[in-house]
C-alpha positions as CSV (number, residue, x, y, z in Angstrom):
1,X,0.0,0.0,0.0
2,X,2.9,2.6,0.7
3,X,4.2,1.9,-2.7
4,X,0.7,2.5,-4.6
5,X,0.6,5.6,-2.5
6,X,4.0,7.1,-3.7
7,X,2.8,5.9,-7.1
8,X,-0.6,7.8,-7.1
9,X,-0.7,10.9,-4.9
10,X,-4.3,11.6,-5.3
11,X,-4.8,8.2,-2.9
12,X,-2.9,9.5,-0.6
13,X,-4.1,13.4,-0.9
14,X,-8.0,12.5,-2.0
15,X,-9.4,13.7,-5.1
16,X,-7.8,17.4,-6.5
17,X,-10.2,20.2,-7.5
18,X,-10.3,18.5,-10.8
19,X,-11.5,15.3,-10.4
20,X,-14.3,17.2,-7.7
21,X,-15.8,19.1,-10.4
22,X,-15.5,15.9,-13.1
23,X,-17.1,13.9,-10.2
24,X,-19.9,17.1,-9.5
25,X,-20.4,16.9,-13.4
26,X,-21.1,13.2,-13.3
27,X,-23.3,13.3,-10.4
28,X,-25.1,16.6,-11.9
29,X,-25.6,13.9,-15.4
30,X,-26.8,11.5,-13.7
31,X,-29.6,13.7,-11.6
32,X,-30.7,15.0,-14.9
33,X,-30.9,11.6,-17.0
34,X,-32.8,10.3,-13.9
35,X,-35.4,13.8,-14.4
36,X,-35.7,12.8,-17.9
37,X,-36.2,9.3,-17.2
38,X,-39.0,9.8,-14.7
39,X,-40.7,12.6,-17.1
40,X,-41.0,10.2,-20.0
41,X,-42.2,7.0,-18.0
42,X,-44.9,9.4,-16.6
43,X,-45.6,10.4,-20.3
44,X,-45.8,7.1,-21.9
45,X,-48.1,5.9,-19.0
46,X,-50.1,9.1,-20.0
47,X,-50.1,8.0,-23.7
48,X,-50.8,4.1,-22.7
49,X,-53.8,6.0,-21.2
50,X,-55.1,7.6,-23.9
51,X,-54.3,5.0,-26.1
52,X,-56.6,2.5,-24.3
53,X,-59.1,5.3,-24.8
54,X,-58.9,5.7,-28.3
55,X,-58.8,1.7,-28.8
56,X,-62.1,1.4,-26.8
57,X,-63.6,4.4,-28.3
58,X,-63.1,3.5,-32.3
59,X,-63.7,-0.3,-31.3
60,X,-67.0,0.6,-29.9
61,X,-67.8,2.4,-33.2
62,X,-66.1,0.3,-36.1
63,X,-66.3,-3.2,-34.8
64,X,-70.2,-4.3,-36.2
65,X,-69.9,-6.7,-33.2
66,X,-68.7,-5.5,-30.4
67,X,-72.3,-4.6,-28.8
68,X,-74.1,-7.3,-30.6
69,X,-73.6,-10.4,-28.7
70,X,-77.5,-11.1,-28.4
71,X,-78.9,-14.5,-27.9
72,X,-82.1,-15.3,-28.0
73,X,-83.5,-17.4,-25.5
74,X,-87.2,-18.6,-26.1
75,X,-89.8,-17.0,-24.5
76,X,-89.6,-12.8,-25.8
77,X,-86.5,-13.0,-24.2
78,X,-82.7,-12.4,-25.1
79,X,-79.7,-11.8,-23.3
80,X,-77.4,-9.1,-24.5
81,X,-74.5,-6.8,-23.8
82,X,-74.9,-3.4,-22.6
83,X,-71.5,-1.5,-23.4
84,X,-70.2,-4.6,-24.4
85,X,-69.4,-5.3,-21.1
86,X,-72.7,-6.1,-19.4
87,X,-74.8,-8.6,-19.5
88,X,-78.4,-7.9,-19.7
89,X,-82.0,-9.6,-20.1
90,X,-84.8,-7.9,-22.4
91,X,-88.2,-8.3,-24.0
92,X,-87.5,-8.9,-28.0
93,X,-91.2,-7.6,-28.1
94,X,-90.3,-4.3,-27.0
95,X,-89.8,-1.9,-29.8
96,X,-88.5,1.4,-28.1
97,X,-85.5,0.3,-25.8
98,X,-84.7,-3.6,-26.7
99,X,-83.8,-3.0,-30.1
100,X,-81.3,-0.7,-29.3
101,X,-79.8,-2.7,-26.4
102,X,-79.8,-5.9,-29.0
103,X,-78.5,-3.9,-31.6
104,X,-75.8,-1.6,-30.6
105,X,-75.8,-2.5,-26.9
106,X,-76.4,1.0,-26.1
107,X,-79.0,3.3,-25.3
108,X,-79.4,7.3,-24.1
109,X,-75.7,7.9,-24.9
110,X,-75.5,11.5,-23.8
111,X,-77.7,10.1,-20.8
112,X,-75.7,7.5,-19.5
113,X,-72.2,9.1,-20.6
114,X,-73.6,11.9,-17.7
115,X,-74.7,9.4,-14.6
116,X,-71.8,7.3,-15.0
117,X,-69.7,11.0,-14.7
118,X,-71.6,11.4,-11.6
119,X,-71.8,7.9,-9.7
120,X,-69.2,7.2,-7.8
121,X,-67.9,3.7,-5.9
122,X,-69.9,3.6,-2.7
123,X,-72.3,6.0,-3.7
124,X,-75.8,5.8,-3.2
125,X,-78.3,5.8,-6.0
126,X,-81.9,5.9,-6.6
127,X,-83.2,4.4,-10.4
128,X,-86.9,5.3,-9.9
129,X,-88.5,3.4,-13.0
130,X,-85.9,1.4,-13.8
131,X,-87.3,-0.4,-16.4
132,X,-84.7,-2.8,-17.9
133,X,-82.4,-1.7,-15.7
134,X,-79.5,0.0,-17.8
135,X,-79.1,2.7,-15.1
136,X,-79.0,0.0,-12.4
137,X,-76.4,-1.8,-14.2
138,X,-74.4,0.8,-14.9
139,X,-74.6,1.8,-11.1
140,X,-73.8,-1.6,-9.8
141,X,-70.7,-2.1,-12.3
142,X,-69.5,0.7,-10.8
143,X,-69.7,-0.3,-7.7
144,X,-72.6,2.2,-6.4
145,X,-75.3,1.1,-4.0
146,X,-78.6,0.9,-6.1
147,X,-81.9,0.9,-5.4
148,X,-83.9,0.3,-8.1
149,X,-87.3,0.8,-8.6
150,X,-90.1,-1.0,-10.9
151,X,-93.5,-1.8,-10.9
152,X,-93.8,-3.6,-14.3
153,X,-93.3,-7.2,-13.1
154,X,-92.3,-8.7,-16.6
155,X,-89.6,-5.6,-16.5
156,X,-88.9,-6.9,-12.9
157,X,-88.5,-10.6,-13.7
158,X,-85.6,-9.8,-16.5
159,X,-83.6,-7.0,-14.3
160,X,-83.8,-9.6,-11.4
161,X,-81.9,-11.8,-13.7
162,X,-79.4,-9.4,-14.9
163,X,-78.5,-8.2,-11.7
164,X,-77.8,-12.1,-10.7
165,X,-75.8,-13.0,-14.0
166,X,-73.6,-10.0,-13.8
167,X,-73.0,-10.6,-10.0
168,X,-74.9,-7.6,-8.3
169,X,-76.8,-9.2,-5.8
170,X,-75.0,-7.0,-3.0
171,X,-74.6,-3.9,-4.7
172,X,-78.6,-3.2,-6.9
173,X,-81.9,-4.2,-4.6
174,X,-84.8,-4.3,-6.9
175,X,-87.8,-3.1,-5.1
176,X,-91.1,-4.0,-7.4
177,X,-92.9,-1.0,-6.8
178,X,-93.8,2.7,-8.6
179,X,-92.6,5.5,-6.0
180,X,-94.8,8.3,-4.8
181,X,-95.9,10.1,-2.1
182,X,-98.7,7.9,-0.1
183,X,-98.2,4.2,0.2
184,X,-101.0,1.8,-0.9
185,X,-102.1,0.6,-4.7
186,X,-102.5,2.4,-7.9
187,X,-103.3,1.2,-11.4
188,X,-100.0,0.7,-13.9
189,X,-100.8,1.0,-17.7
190,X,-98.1,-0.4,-19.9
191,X,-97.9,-2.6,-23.2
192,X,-95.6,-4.9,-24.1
193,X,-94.3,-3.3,-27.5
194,X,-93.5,0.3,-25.8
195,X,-92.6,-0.7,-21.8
196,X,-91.1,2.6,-21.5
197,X,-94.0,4.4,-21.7
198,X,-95.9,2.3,-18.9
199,X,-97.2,4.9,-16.6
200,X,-99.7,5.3,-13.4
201,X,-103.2,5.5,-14.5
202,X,-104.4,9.2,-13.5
203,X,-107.7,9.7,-11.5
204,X,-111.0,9.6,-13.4
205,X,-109.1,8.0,-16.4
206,X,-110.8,5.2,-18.3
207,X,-106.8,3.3,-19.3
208,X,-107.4,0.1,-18.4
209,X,-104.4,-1.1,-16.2
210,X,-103.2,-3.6,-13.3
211,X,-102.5,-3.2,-9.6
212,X,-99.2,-2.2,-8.5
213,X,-97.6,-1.4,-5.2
214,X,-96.9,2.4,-4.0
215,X,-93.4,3.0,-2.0
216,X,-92.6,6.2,0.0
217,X,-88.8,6.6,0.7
218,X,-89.0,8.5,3.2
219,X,-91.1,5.8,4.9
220,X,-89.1,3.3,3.0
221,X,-85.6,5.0,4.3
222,X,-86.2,6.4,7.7
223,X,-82.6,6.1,9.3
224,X,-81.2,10.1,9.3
225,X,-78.4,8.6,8.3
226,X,-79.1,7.2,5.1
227,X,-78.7,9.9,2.3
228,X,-78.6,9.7,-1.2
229,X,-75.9,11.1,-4.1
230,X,-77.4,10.2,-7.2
231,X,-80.9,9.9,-8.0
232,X,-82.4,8.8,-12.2
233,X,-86.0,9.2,-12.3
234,X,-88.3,8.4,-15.1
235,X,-92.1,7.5,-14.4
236,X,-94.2,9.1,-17.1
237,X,-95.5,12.4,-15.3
238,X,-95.3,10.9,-12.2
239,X,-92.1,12.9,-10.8
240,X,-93.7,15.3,-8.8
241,X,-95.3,12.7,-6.5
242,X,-92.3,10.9,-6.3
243,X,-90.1,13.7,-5.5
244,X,-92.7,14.4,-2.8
245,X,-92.5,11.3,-1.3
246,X,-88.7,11.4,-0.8
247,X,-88.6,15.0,0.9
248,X,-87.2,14.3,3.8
249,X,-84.3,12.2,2.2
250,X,-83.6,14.6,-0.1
251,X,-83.4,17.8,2.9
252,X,-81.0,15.3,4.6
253,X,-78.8,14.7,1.7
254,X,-76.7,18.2,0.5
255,X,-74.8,16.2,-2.6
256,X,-77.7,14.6,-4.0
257,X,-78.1,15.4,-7.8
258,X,-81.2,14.6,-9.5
259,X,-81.6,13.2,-13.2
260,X,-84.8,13.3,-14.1
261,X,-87.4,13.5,-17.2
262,X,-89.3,16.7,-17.2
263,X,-92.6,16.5,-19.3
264,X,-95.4,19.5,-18.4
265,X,-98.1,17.5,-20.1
266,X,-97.7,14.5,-18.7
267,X,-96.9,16.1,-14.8
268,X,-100.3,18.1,-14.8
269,X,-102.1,14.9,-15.8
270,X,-100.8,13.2,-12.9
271,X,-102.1,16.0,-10.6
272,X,-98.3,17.6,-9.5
273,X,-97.6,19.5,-12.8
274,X,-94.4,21.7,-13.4
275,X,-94.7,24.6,-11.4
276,X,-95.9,22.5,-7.7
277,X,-92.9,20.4,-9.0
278,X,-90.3,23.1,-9.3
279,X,-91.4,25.1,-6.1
280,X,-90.7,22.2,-4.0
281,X,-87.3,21.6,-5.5
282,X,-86.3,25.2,-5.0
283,X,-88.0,25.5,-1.6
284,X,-84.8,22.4,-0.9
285,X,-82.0,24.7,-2.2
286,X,-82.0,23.1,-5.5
287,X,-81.1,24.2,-9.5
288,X,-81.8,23.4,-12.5
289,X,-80.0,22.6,-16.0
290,X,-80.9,21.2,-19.6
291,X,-79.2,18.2,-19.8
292,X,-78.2,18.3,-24.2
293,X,-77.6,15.1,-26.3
294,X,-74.1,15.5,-25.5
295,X,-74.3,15.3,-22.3
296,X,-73.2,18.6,-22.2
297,X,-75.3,21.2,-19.5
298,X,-76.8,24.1,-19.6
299,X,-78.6,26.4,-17.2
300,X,-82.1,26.7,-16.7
301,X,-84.2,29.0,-14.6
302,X,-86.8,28.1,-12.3
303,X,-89.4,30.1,-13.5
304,X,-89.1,28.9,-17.3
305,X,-89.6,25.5,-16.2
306,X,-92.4,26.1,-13.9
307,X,-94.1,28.0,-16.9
308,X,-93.5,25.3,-18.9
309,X,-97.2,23.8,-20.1
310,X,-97.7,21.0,-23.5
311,X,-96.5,18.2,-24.8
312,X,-92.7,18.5,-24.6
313,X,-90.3,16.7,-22.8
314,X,-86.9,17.7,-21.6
315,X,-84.3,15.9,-19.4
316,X,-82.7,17.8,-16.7
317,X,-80.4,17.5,-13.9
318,X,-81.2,18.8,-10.5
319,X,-78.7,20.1,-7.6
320,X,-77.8,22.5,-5.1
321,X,-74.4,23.1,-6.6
322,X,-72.8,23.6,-10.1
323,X,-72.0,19.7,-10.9
């Protein structure tokens, strides 16, 4: 070792001023190529990202069968994907949502793109008239807590089975049953070729139609601390009542937001038209937007919607806070 000294003074001195700044240079190098090496495995992650976007999205549009896996079962019935991902029973007799479902294995794109924004694992969600049950799928895949509600019992039989085949027994409850605002029996109109139009007989009316059962939520919910985030309503004029019979859910719950068909006509011939309906969402803190085709939103004033009076239908989304 003393002779390897004498031979190379640096040993015995330690590094001179040169090798300190070569050896600072080096380390300053390798800090940087570490930088640069971090930045572009965060990017290509990001790309990987997109790229799984872009695959799903053109695949969804350019492969013929990629929503089409129908099979027809015997009996009006057929199992088919919803999203491609889903499985789900339906009626081939229907001709308003079936076809689409069989078809494309979508339906209410701009709809559904918006509550699956909004649902969120754990949440808890409300699908009042949940017909086939595309809402309550949706929810339960991702992984909401959904209580659906139906009063159609054909439409009941076939969402019972889809929430069993895709494995959503814990997650959706199916509750067979139109919601309102006083619990007992009503009359349900509905025909097999248009199930989506099935709707509560209105007093004095001569529709012939079938008992069905009346649930309040707030009767049906009475715990303070159960509260809702998400609630999809469709029932054919019916809103009002139902909105009336989950009052006291809705006061309790400040993030609930509301998605919900809005028809004048068809609310003032259930006896709750537009503007009782709109007063007692704003008396709860709550506003309004059009819900477009996109998905996109757009705000509405209370007034314009209680004024509202025909035949048109809108969808809009309800809550106390810019979404």
């Amino acid at each position: 070792m003393p002779r390897l000294r004498s031979l190379f003074p640096s040993l015995r001195r330690g590094p001179s001023a040169g090798e300190q700044a070569v050896m600072r240079r080096l380390a300053e190098m390798d800090n940087a190529l570490t930088r640069r090496a971090l930045a572009a495995e965060e990017k290509l992650e990001r790309l990987s990202r997109r790229m799984e976007e872009i695959t799903a999205y053109f695949a969804q549009r350019a492969h013929p069968l990629h929503h089409t896996q129908s099979n027809y079962l015997g009996d009006h019935t057929a199992l088919t994907l919803l999203q491609g991902r889903h499985m789900l029973y339906v009626d081939t007799r229907g001709i308003d949502i079936a076809p689409h479902l069989m078809v494309h294995g979508i339906w209410e794109t701009g709809y559904t793109a918006l509550f699956e924004r909004l649902v969120r694992p754990g949440a808890t969600v409300l699908d009042v008239g949940a017909n086939l049950g595309v809402y309550a799928i949706l929810g339960g895949a991702k992984g909401a807590r959904v209580h659906a509600f139906e009063p159609n019992p054909r439409l009941c039989e076939l969402l019972r089975r889809s929430i069993a085949v895709n494995g959503f027994t814990e997650r959706v409850t199916l509750h067979e049953a139109a919601v309102g605002d006083v619990e007992g029996e009503v009359q349900l109109a509905f025909d097999t070729d248009w199930p989506g139009g099935g709707h509560v007989v209105p007093p004095n009316s001569t529709v012939a139609g079938r008992p069905c059962r009346v649930a309040v939520p707030d009767r049906l919910f009475p715990d303070p601390g159960f509260r809702l985030d998400l609630v999809k309503m469709d029932v054919e004029g019916f809103e009002g009542h139902a909105l009336r019979g989950m009052r006291d859910l809705l006061a309790r719950s400040p993030e609930v937001r509301i998605m919900m068909e809005f028809a004048p006509g068809m609310m003032a011939s259930q006896g709750m038209g537009p503007a009782e309906t709109v007063a007692l969402l704003s008396g709860l803190g709550f506003r309004f937007w059009n819900i477009g085709l996109d998905s996109g939103l757009t705000p509405v004033e209370a007034d314009v919607l209680a004024a509202e009076s025909g035949a048109g239908v809108r969808n809009i989304l309800v809550a106390r806070k810019a979404p």
